[in-house]
NUPADO-23930 format. One record per residue (C-alpha): residue in three letters; residue number from 1; x, y, z. Coordinates in Angstrom, 1 decimal, always signed. Layout:
BEGIN
+-----+-----+--------+--------+--------+
!   r !   k !     c1 !     c2 !     c3 !
+-----+-----+--------+--------+--------+
! ALA ! NUM !      X !      Y !      Z !
...
+-----+-----+--------+--------+--------+
END
This chain:
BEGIN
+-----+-----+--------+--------+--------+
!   r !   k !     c1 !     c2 !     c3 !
+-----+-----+--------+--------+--------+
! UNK !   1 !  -64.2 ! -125.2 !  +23.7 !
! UNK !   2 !  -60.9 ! -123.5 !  +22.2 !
! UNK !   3 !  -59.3 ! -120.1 !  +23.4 !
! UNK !   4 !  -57.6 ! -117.7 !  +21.3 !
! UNK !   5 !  -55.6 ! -114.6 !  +22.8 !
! UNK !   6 !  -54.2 ! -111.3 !  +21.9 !
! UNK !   7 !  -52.4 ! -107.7 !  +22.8 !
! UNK !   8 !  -53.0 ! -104.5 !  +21.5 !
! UNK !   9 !  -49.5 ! -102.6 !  +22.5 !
! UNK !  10 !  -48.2 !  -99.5 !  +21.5 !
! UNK !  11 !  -50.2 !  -99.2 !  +18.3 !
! UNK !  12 !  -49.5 ! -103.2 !  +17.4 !
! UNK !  13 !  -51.2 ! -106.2 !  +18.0 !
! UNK !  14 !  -49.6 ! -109.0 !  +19.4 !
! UNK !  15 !  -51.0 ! -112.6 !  +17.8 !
! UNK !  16 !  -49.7 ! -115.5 !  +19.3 !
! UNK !  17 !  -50.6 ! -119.6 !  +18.9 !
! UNK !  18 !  -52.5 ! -120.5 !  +22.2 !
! UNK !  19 !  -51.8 ! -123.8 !  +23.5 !
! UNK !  20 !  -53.5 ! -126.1 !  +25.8 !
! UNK !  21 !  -51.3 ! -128.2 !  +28.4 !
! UNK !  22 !  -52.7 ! -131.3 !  +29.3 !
! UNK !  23 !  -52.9 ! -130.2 !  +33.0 !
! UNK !  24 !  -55.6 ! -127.5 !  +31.8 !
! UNK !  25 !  -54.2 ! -124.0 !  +31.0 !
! UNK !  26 !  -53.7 ! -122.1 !  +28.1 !
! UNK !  27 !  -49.9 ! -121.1 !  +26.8 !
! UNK !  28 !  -48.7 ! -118.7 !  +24.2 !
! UNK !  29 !  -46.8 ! -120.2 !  +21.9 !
! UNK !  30 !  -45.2 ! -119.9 !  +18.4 !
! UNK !  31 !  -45.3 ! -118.5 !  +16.0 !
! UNK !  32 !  -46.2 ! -115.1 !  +17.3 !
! UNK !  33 !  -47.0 ! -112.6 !  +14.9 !
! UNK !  34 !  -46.9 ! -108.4 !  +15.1 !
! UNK !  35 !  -49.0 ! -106.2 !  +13.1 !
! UNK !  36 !  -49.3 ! -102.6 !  +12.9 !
! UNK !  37 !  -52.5 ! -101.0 !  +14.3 !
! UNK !  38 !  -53.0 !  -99.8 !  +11.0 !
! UNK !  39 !  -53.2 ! -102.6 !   +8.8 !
! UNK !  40 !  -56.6 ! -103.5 !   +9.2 !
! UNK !  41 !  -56.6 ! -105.9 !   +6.9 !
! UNK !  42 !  -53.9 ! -108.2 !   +8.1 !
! UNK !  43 !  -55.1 ! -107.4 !  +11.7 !
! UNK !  44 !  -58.5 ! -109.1 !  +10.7 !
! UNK !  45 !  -56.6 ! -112.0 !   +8.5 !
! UNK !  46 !  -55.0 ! -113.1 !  +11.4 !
! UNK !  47 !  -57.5 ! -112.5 !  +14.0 !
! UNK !  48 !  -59.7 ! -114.8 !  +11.7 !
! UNK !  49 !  -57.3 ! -117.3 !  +11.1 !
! UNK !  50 !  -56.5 ! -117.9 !  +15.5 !
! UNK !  51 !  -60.1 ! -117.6 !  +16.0 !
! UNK !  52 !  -60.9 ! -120.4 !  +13.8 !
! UNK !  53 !  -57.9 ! -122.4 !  +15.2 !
! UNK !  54 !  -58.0 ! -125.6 !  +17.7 !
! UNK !  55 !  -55.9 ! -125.3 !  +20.5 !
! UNK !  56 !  -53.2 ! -127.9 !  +20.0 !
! UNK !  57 !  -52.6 ! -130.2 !  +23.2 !
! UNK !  58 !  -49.2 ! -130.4 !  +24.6 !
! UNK !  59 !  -47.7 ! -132.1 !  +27.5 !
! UNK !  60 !  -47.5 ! -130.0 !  +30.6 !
! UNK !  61 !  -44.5 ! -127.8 !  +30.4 !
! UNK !  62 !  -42.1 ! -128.7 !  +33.8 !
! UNK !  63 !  -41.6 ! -125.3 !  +36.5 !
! UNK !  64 !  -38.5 ! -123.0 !  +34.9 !
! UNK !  65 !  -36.5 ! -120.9 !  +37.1 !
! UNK !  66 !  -35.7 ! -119.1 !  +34.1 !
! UNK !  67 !  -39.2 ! -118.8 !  +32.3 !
! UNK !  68 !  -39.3 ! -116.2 !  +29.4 !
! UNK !  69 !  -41.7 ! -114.7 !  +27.6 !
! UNK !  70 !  -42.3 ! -115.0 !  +23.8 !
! UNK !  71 !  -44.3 ! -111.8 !  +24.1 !
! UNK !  72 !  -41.7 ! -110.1 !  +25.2 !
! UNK !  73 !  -38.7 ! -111.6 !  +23.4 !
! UNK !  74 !  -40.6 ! -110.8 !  +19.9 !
! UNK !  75 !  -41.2 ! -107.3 !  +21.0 !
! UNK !  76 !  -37.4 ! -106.7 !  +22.5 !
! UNK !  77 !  -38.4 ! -106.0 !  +26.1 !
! UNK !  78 !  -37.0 ! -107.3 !  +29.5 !
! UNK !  79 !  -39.5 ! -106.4 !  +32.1 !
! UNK !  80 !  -43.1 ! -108.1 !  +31.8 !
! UNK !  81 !  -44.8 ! -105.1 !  +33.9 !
! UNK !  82 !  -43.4 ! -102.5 !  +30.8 !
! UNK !  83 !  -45.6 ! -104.0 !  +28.9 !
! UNK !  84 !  -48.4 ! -104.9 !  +31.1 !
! UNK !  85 !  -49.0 ! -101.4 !  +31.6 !
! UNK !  86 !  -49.4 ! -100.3 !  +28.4 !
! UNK !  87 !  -50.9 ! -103.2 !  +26.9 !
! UNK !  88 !  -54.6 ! -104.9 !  +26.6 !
! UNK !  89 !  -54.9 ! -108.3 !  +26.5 !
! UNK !  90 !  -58.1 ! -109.9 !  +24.8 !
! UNK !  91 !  -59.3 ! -113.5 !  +25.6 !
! UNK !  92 !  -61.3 ! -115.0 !  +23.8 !
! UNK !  93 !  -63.7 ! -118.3 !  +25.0 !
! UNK !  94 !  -66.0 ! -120.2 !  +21.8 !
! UNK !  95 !  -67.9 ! -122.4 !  +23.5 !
! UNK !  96 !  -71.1 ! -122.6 !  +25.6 !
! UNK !  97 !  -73.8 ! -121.1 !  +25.1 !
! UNK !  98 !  -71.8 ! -117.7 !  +24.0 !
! UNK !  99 !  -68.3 ! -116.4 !  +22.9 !
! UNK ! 100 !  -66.9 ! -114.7 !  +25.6 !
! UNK ! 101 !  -64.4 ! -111.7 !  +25.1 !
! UNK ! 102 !  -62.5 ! -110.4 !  +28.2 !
! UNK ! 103 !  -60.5 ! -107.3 !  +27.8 !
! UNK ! 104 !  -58.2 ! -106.8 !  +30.9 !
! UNK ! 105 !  -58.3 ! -103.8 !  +32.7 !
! UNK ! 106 !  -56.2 ! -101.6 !  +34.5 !
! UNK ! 107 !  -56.1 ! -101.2 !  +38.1 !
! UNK ! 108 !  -54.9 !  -98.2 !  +40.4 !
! UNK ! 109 !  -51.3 !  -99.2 !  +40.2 !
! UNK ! 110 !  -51.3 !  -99.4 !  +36.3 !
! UNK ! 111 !  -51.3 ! -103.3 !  +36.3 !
! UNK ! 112 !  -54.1 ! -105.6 !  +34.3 !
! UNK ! 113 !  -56.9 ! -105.9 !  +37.1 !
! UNK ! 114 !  -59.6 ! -109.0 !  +37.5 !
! UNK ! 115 !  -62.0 ! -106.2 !  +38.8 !
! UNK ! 116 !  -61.6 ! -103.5 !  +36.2 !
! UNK ! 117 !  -61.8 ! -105.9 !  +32.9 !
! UNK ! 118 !  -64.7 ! -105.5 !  +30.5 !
! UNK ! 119 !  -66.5 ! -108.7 !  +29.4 !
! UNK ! 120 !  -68.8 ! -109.0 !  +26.2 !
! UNK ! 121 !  -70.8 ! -111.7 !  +25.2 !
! UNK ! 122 !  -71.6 ! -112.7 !  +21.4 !
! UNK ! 123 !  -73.8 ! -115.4 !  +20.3 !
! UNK ! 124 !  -72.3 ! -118.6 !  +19.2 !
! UNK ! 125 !  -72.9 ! -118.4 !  +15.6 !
! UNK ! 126 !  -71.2 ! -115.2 !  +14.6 !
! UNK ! 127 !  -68.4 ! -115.9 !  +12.3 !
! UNK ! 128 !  -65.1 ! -115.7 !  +12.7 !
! UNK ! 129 !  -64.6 ! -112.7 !  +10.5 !
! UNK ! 130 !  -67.6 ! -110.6 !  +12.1 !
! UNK ! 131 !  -65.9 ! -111.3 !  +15.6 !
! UNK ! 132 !  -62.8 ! -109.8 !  +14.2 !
! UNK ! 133 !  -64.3 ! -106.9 !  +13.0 !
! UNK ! 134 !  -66.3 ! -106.0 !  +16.5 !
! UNK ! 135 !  -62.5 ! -106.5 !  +18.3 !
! UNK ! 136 !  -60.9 ! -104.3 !  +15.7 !
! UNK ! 137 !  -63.6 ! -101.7 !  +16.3 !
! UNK ! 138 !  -63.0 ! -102.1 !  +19.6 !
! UNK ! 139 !  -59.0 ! -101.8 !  +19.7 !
! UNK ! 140 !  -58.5 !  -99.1 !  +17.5 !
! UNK ! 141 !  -60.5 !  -96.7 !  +20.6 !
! UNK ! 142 !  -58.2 !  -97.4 !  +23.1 !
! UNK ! 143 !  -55.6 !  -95.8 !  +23.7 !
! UNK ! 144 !  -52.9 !  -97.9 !  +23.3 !
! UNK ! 145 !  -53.7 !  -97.7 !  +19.9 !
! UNK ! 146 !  -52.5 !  -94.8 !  +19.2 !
! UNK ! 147 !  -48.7 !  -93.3 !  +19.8 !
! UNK ! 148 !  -47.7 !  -92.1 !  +23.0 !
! UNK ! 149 !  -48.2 !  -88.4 !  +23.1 !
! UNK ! 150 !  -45.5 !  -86.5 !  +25.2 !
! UNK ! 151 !  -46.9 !  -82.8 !  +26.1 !
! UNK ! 152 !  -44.6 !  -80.1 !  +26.7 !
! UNK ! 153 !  -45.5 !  -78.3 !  +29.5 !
! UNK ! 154 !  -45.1 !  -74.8 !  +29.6 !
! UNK ! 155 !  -43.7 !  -73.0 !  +32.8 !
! UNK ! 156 !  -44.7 !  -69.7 !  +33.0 !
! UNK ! 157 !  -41.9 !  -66.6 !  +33.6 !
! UNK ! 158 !  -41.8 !  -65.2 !  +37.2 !
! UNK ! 159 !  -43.9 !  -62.0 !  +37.2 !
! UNK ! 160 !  -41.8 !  -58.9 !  +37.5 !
! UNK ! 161 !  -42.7 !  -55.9 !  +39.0 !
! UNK ! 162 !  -43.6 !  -52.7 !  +37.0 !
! UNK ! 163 !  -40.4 !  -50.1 !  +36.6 !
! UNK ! 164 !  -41.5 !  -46.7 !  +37.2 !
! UNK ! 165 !  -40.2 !  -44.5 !  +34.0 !
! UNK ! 166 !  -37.3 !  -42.9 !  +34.6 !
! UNK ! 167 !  -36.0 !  -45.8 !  +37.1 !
! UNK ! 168 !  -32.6 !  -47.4 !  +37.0 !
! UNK ! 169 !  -32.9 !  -51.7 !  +36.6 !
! UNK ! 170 !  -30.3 !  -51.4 !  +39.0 !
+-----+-----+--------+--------+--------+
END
């Protein structure tokens, strides 16, 4: 079984190393690498390339007061819930009977949600590169995958009475 994950934020995809701890769970690790939405081509290269990856074992990592993110150190951010709520992340399981893609969700306060994440299953001997394509199809309709649009709103003027001709404005 491996497990290979990434983020579709603010029209890039984010592609890091997974690692697996020798306690059981899955890390991000380095390198982590950023493409533009648009690149289709690199954004399949890569996808190929982790999906076709074994998850390197590491020893577990010891409890940090002061645990980062290489997520959002790459992308220059501070706060993990900026980017939760305006990113999707994709995990994917080969293994089994199927290959399992979960796309996380967004509950009522904006925040990834267990309940509201979409789950697709593929059978076990589609290639690497035809997964990649089906998650780039995917990606490119949501949309984070496009730039924020910021609407102007327009305020209508207060409605004035009608002037009778021949009467003074004041």
């Amino acid at each position: 079984m491996s497990l290979a994950r990434f983020y579709l934020y603010r029209e890039k995809v984010i592609i890091p190393a997974v690692e697996l701890t020798e306690a059981g769970f899955y890390i991000d690790a380095k390198p982590v690498v950023v493409v533009g939405i648009r690149d289709r081509a690199q954004i399949e290269k890569m996808l190929v390339k982790a999906l076709s990856t074994a998850n390197t074992v590491i020893p577990t990592p010891e409890p940090d007061g002061e645990a980062g993110s290489l997520l959002l150190e790459k992308l220059n951010l501070t706060k993990w819930s900026s980017f939760e709520k305006q990113a999707v992340m994709y995990t994917i399981y080969r293994g089994g009977g199927y290959i399992t893609v979960y796309a996380t969700g967004r509950g009522a306060d904006g925040m990834w949600s267990n309940e509201a994440s979409h789950k697709r299953l593929f059978h076990p001997t589609l290639s690497a590169g035809q997964l990649a394509e089906r998650l780039i199809e995917d990606m490119v309709k949501r949309p984070e995958a496009r730039a924020e649009q910021f609407g102007l709103m327009v305020i209508p003027k207060e409605p004035q009475e009608p002037k009778a001709i021949g009467q003074s404005a004041g």
